[in-house]
Each structure stands twice: as C-alpha cells, then as structure tokens.
C-alpha positions in Angstrom: 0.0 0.0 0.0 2.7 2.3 0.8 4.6 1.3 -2.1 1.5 2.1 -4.4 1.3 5.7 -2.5 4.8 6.6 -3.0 4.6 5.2 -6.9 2.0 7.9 -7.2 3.7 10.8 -5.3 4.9 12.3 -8.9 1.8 12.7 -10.2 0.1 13.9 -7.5 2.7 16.8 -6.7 2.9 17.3 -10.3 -1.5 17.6 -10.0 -1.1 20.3 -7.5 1.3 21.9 -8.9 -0.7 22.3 -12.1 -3.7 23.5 -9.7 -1.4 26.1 -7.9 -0.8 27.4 -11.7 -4.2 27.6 -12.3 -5.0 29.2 -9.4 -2.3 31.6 -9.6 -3.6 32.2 -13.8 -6.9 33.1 -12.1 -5.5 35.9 -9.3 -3.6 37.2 -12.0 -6.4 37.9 -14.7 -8.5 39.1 -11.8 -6.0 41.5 -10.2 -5.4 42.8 -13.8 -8.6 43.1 -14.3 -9.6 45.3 -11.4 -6.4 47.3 -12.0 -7.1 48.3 -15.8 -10.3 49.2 -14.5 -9.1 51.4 -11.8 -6.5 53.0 -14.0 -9.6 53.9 -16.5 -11.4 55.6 -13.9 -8.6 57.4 -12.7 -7.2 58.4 -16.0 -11.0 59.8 -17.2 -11.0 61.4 -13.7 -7.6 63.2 -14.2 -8.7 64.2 -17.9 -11.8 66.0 -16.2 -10.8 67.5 -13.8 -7.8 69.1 -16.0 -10.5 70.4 -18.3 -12.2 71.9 -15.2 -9.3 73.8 -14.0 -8.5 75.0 -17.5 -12.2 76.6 -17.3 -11.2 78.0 -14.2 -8.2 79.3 -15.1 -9.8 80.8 -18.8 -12.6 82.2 -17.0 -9.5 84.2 -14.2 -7.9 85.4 -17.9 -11.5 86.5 -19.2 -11.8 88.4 -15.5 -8.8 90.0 -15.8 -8.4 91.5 -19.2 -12.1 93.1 -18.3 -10.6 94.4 -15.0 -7.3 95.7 -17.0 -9.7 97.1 -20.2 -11.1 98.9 -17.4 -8.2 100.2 -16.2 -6.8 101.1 -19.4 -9.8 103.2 -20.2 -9.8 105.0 -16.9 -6.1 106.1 -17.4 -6.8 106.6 -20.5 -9.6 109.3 -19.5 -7.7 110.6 -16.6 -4.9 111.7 -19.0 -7.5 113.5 -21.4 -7.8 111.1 -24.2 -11.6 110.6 -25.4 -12.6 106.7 -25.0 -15.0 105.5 -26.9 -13.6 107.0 -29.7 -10.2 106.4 -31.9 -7.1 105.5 -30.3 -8.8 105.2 -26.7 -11.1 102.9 -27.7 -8.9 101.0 -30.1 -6.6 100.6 -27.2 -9.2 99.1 -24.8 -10.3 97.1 -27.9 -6.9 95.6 -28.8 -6.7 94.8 -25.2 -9.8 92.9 -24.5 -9.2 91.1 -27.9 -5.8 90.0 -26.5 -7.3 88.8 -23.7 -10.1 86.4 -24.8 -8.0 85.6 -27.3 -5.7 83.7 -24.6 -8.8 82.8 -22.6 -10.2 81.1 -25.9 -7.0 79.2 -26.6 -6.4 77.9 -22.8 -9.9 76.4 -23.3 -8.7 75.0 -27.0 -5.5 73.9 -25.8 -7.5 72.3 -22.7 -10.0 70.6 -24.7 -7.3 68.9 -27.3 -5.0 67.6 -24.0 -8.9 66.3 -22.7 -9.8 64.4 -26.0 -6.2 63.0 -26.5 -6.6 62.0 -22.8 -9.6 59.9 -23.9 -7.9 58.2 -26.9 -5.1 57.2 -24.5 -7.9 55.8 -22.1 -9.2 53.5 -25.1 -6.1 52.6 -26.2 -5.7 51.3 -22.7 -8.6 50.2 -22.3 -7.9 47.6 -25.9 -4.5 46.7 -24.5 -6.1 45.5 -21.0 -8.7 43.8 -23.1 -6.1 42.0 -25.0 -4.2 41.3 -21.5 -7.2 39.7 -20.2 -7.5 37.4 -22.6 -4.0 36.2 -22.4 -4.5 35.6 -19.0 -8.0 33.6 -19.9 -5.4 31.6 -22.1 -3.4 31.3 -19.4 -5.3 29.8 -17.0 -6.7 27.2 -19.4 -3.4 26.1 -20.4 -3.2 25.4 -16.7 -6.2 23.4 -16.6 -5.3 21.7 -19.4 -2.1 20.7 -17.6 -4.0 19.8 -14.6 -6.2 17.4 -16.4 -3.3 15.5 -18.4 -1.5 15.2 -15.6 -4.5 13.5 -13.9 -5.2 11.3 -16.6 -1.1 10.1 -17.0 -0.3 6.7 -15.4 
C-alpha cells in the first residue's frame, strides 16, 4: 500500500502543482482586471478635472483683461484722451481682444490635451482587453495541464 502511495507521489505533486498554476492564472487575470479598470477611472478622472481647471483658469484670464480694459480706459480718460472713440477705444479694444483671445485658446488647448486624454484611455482600455485574454489563455493552459497530468499513469 505504501509502495503504491509513493509510486503515485509524482503525479500527484505534479497535480497540484498544475492547480497552484491555475489558481495563480486566475489571481492574476483578476487582479489585472480590477487594476485596468481602476486605471480607467482614474485616467478619465484626471482628464476632467484638467479640463475643469483649464475653465477655471480661462474664466480668471476672461476676468482680468475686463478688470485691465477697465483700467486702461480710466487712465486713458484721466490723461485726457476721449474713449470710446479712436485710439482710446482702439486701445481698450486691442486689449480685451488680446485677452479672450488667450482665454479662448487655454480652453482650446485644454479641450485637445482632454480628447487625446480619452484616446489614451481607449487605447488602454484595448490593450487590457487583450491582456485579459492572455490571462484567460493562461489559465486554461493550466487546466489543461492539470487534467493530463490527472489522466497520466
């Protein structure tokens, strides 16, 4: 009897060895898994809020150019120049164009960085896809193993 157990011993540490594997596979497309998913939510959260302080930050611009147009036209009057007409006005003009011109390209330059953001969030999103399925491969290759290795001897 003993003699039959130890003629067996090989294949049965070689049988859960092949079940560690498969249970290893398993962890390991699960833990990928959760992690590409994390990294998703975390990338589309960083994209957002990026784009929201960009908003902030080309509403400040829009805020002051109107505070410095302001100013512009007050010093402007104060040293005796007409505004509202010619080079007053043209001044305050050039100014406030200047302005929300940067304001409008801070957004523009926001929303590119935001929408390359989310092409690098699908592109990741594939690759994890394809990972997964290695890992699907992986862990029937296992069982595979597992199951010849039960059915030698």
């Amino acid at each position: 009897m003993i003699g039959s157990l130890l003629a067996s011993a090989p294949q049965f540490i070689s049988m859960a060895n092949a079940s560690i594997n498969a249970m290893s596979s398993y962890q390991k497309l699960k833990t990928e898994k959760a992690w590409a998913k994390f990294q998703k939510r975390q990338a589309q959260a960083d994209a957002v809020a990026k784009l929201g302080a960009a908003k902030v930050q080309a509403n400040q611009i829009r805020e002051q150019t109107k505070k410095a147009a302001k100013d512009k036209a007050t010093q402007l009057a104060s040293s005796g120049v007409v505004v509202g007409s010619g080079v007053g006005d043209e001044a305050v003009r050039d100014l406030l164009a200047s302005g929300f011109y940067n304001a409008n390209m801070t957004m523009y330059n926001a929303h590119d960085a935001f929408m390359r953001a989310l092409q690098g969030i699908e592109t990741n999103t594939i690759q994890a896809k394809q990972k997964n399925k290695a890992n699907k491969m992986g862990v029937m290759t296992s069982l595979l193993r597992l199951a010849k290795t039960g059915l030698s001897k």
